[in-house]
C-alpha positions, 0 to 999 in steps of 0.5 A: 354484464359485458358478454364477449363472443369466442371460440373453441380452438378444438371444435371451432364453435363459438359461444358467448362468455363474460369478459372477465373469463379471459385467461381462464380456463374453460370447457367447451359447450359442443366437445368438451374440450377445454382451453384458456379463453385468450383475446385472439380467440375472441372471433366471429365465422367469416363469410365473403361475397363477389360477384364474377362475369361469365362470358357466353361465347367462352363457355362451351369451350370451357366445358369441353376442355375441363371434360378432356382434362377430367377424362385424363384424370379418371381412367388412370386412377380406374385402372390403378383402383382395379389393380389394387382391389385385386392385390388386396382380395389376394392379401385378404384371403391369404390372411383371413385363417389367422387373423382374429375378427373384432369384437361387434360394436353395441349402439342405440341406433343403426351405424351407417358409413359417412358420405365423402368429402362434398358429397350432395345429398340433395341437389335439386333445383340447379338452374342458375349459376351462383356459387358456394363454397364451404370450408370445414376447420373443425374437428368434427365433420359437417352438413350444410342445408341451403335452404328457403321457404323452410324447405332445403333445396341444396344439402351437402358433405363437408368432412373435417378440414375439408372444403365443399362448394355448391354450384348453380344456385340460382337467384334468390334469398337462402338461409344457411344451417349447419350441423358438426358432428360424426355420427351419420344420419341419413334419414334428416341428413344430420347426425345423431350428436349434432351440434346444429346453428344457422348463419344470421346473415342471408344469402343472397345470390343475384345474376345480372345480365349484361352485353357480353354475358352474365355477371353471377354472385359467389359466397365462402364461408368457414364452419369455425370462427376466425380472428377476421370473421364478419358473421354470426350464427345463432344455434338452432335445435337438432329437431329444426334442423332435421325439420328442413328437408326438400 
């Protein structure tokens, strides 16, 4: 039985279906969705890996250019941000007699807010200089665990179509889990209705020194297929994926 791989053009998640279901309709294994199964959408997730030179005597330079830039950048928005919370206390009070409340929504579980857009929620172990970036074209939002020896070292927040990008990730082999949802769970950084899967491929970030500096390897991956896509990934179960913690 000829078995092709496509994905949900809703969710982004890929699954394997007979071939003789192209051009039929179908219903999403992750979000329920459904869509006609084409041949674009036969597809994989792509990952791409190059290796960058840092020159030494260029880096501190570098460093203290970016922090004058970012200064310029943060205290005009801090003094916008003032502003405008005092104009909306005033709003808010002016309108708290005649507005009605809403109705408390009943869960199973405690709610909890989502962190933002490339968020880290562990960050331990940042001595090299390796990089990761991370785009999100689903539907849902994601959380991704470098990990090795079973053990997450780096974990961090992609909301939907958003992208994240992990920084000094020193050398060696990692492992790259995944999970989609929109329910936040904090406690195993996941989520209550998480869709959990593993990239097949490793990672594996080398730094090689040479005269003038250090060449460092850098990786991007999609958390959804896409027609050029060159990696698979293989769903894991909720319970391994909450399973990888520091």
């Amino acid at each position: 039985m000829l078995m092709v791989n496509i994905f949900c053009p809703m969710c982004g998640i890929n699954f394997d279906v007979e071939k003789e279901h192209i051009g039929v309709r179908i219903r999403c294994l992750n979000c329920s969705s459904t869509f006609i199964v084409e041949e674009k959408k036969v597809s994989n997730y792509k990952l791409s890996n190059k290796h960058i030179f840092e020159n030494k005597n260029s880096k501190n330079s570098t460093k203290f250019i970016s922090l004058i830039f970012l200064m310029a950048i943060i205290f005009p928005i801090i003094y916008f941000s003032i502003f405008e919370s005092k104009s909306q206390t005033t709003n808010s009070n002016s309108n708290s007699n005649s507005s009605p409340k809403p109705s408390p929504t009943v869960s199973s579980h405690p709610s909890y807010p989502k962190p933002n857009n490339d968020t880290e929620l562990i960050k331990s172990n940042r001595s090299g200089l390796g990089e990761l970036t991370i785009s999100n074209g689903t539907q849902k939002d994601a959380i991704a665990k470098l990990v090795v020896d079973r053990k997450a070292i780096r974990i961090v927040y992609i909301s939907s179509h958003n992208n994240a990008k992990l920084t000094e990730i020193p050398d060696g082999e990692y492992s790259l889990f995944f999970a989609l949802g929109d329910d936040y769970e904090p406690t195993h950084f996941s989520f209550y209705d998480a869709f959990t899967s593993e990239f097949d491929k490793k990672l594996n970030f080398q730094e090689i020194k040479e005269k003038d500096g250090t060449s460092y390897s850098t990786y991007s991956v999609t958390l959804e297929a896409v027609p050029d896509g060159n990696a698979r990934t293989s769903s894991v179960s909720k319970n391994e994926f909450n399973e990888l913690l520091p």
